[in-house]
C-alpha positions as CSV (number, residue, x, y, z in Angstrom):
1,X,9.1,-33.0,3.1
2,X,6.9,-30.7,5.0
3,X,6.3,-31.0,8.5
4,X,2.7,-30.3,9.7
5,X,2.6,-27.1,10.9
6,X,3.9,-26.5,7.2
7,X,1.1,-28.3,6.0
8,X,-1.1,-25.6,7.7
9,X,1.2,-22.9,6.9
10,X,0.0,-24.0,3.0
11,X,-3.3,-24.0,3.9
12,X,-3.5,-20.5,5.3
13,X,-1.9,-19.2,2.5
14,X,-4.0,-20.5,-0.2
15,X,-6.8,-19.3,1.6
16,X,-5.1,-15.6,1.1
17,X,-6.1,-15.6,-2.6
18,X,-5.4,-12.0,-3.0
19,X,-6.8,-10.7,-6.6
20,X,-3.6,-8.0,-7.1
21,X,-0.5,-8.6,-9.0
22,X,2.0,-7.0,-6.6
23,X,2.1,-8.2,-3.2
24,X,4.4,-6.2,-0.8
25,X,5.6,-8.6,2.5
26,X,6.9,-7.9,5.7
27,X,7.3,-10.3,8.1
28,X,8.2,-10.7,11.5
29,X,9.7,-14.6,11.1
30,X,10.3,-15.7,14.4
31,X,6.0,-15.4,14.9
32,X,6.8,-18.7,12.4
33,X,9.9,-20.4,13.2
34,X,8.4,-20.9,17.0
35,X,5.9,-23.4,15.2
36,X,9.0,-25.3,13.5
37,X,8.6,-23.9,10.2
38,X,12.2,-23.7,8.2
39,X,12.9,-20.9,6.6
40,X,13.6,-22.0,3.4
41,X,10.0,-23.9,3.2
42,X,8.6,-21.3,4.0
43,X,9.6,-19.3,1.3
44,X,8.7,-22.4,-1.2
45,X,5.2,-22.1,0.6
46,X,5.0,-18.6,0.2
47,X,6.1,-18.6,-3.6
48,X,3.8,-21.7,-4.3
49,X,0.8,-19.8,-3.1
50,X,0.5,-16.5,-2.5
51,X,3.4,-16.3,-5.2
52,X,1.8,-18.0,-7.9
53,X,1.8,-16.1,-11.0
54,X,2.2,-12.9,-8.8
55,X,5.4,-10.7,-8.2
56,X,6.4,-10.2,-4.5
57,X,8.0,-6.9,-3.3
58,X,10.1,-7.2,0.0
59,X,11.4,-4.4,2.2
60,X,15.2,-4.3,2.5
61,X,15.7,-1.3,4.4
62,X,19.3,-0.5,6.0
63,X,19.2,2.0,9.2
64,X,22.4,1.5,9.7
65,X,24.5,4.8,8.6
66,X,27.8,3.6,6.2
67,X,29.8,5.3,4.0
68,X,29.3,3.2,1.4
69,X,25.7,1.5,0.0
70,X,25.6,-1.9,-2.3
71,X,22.8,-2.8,-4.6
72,X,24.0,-6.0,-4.6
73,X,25.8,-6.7,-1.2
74,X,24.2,-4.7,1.5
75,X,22.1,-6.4,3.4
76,X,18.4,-6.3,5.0
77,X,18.1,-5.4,7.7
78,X,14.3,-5.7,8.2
79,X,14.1,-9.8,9.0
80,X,15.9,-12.8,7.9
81,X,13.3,-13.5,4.9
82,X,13.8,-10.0,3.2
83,X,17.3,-11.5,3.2
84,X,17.2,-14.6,2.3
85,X,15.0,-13.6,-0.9
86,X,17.9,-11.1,-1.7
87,X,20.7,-13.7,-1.7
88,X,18.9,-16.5,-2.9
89,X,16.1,-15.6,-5.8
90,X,16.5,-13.7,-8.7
91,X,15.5,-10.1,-7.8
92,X,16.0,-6.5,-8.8
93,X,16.2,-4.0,-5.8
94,X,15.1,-1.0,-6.1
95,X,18.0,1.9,-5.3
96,X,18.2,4.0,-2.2
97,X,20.7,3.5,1.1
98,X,17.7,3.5,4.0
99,X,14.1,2.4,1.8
100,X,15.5,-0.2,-1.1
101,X,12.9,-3.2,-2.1
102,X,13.8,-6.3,-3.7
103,X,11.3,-7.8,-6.3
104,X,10.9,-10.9,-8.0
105,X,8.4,-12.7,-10.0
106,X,6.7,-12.1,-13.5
107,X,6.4,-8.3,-13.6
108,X,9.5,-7.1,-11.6
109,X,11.0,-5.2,-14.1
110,X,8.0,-2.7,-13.8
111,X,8.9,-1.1,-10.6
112,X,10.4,2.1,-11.1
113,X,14.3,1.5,-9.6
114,X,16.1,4.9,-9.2
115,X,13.6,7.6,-10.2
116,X,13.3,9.5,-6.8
117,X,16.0,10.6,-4.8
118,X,13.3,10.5,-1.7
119,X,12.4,7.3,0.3
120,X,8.7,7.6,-0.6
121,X,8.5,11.0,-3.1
122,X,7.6,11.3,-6.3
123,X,7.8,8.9,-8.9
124,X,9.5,6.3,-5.8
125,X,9.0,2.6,-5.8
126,X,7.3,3.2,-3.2
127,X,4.4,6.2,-4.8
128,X,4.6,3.8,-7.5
129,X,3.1,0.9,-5.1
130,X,0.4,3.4,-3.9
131,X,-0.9,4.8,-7.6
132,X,-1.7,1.3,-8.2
133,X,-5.1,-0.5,-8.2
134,X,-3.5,-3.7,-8.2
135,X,-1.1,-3.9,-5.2
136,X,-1.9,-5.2,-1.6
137,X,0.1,-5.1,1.7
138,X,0.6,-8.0,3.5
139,X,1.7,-8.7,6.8
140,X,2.7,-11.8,7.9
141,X,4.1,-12.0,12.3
142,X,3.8,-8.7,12.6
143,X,1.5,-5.7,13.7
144,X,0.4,-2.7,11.9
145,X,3.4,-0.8,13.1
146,X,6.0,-2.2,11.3
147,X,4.0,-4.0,8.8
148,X,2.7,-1.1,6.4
149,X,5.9,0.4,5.8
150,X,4.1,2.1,2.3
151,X,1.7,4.5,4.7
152,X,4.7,7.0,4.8
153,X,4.1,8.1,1.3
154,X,0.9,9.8,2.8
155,X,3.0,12.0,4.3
156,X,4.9,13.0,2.0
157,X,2.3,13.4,-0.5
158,X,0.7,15.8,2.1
159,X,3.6,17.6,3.1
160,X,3.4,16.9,6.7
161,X,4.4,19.8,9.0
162,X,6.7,17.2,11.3
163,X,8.8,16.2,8.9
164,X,12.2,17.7,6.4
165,X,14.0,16.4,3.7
166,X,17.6,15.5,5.1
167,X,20.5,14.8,3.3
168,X,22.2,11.3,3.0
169,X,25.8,11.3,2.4
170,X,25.9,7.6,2.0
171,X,27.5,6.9,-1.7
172,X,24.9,4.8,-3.4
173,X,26.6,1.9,-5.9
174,X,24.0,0.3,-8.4
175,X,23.6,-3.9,-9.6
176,X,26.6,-3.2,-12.0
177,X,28.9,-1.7,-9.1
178,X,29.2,2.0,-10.3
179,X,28.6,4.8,-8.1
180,X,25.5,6.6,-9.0
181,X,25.7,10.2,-9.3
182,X,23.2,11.5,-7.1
183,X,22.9,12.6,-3.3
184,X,20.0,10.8,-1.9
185,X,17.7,12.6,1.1
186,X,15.1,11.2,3.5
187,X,11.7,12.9,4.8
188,X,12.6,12.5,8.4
189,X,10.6,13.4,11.5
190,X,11.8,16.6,13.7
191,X,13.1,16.2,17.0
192,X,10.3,15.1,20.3
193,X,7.5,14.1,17.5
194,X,6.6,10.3,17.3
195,X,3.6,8.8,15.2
196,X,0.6,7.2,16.2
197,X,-1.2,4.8,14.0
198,X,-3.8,4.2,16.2
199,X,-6.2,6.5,14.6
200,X,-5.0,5.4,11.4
201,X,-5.3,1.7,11.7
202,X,-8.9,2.2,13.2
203,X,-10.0,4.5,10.8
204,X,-8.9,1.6,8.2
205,X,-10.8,-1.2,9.5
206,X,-13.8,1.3,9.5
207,X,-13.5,1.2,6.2
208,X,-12.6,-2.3,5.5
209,X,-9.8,-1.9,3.8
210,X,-7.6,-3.0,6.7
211,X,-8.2,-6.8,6.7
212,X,-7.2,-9.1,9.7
213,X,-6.8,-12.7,8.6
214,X,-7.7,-15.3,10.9
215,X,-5.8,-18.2,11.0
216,X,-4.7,-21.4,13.1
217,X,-1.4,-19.9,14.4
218,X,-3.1,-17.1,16.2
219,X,-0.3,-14.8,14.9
220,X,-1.0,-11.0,13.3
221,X,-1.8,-11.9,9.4
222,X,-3.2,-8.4,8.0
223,X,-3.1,-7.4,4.6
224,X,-4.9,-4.1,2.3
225,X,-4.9,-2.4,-0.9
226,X,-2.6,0.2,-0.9
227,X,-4.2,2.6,-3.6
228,X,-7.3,2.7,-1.5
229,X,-5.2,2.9,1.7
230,X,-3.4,5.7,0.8
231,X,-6.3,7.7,-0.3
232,X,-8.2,7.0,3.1
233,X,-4.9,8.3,4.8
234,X,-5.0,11.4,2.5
235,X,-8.2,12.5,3.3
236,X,-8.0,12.0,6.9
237,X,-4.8,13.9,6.6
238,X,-6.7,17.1,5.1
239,X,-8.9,16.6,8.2
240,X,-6.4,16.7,11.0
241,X,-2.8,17.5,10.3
242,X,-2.1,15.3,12.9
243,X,-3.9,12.4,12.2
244,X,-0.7,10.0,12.4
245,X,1.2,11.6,15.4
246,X,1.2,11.7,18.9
């Protein structure tokens, strides 16, 4: 039985009606639970309507430095929905001990699992979202910082001056338990430099491909096409080396 701020919650998400296949979702849940929306409703809700007939990609990213990495037992640390969906639907999650992504739904066996050794390098989950047409970003309690994780693969398509590869000594252990036999490395910022996605997210709503969703919670709903995105990044990028720092 849904409540009626469920009710709603249905409502704005059938009004979503996104046209792409994948839809990649981060989410800030407390924006929702504040309204008395469970969490396992919501993910019905969400599965029921912005879900139908489409696979959903959620971040499940671990900061957190270990020794050890599980495909199948580490867990998210970006929001208790990311984690629920990992313990509680039938997902694959991508491989890689900071940037991993679980999917579910019809086409999840499509995105690429362990190709890259880099969060968002060539041929990543992550590139693999961006090359696309038929992938959008979505938003749901939270901000553009935060909320369009997939933006970093601009900047390590470009080749940013502020950022090196690093090396992760974190041994990486796959859905069937084995160790895999690689040394996994992350593009990470230097030392005193911070982005800035203010130019970014303005320069994206310029071009309306950053799209704000109204709706009767009054909470940050925001979703955009990635491919077209990430181009609009790239170009801007060529423009001004700095376009997403400080």
């Amino acid at each position: 039985m849904l409540n009626n701020n469920e009710k709603k919650l249905t409502d704005i998400f059938k009004n979503l009606n996104f046209k792409e296949e994948f839809i990649i979702i981060h989410s800030d849940f407390l924006s929702f639970y504040k309204f008395n929306i469970d969490l396992k409703n919501f993910y019905r809700i969400l599965k029921s309507t912005i879900g139908y007939k489409k696979t959903l990609v959620f971040p499940c990213f671990n900061f957190k430095k270990t020794k050890k990495w599980y495909s199948n037992y580490s867990s998210s640390e970006t929001g208790v929905l990311s984690e629920y969906v990992r313990k509680n639907d039938k997902v694959i999650r991508t491989i890689h001990p900071i940037h991993s992504v679980v999917v579910c739904g019809h086409q999840k066996t499509k995105v690429p699992i362990d190709k890259c050794l880099s969060s968002f390098g060539s041929n990543s989950c992550w590139e693999w979202f961006c090359k696309k047409d038929n992938v959008r970003n979505l938003s749901l309690g939270i901000g553009f910082v935060g909320g369009a994780t997939f933006c970093h693969h601009a900047e390590e398509k470009a080749n940013v001056w502020y950022r090196n590869y690093k090396n992760i000594n974190t041994l990486v252990y796959d859905s069937k338990d084995k160790l895999v036999n690689k040394r996994f490395i992350y593009y990470d910022r230097k030392k005193n430099v911070h982005n800035n996605w203010k130019k970014c997210e303005k320069e994206l709503l310029k071009k309306r491909i950053y799209i704000k969703h109204k709706n009767k919670f009054n909470i940050p709903i925001f979703s955009m096409n990635t491919k077209k995105a990430i181009n609009c990044i790239l170009q801007n990028l060529k423009k001004d080396k700095n376009f997403l720092i400080d």
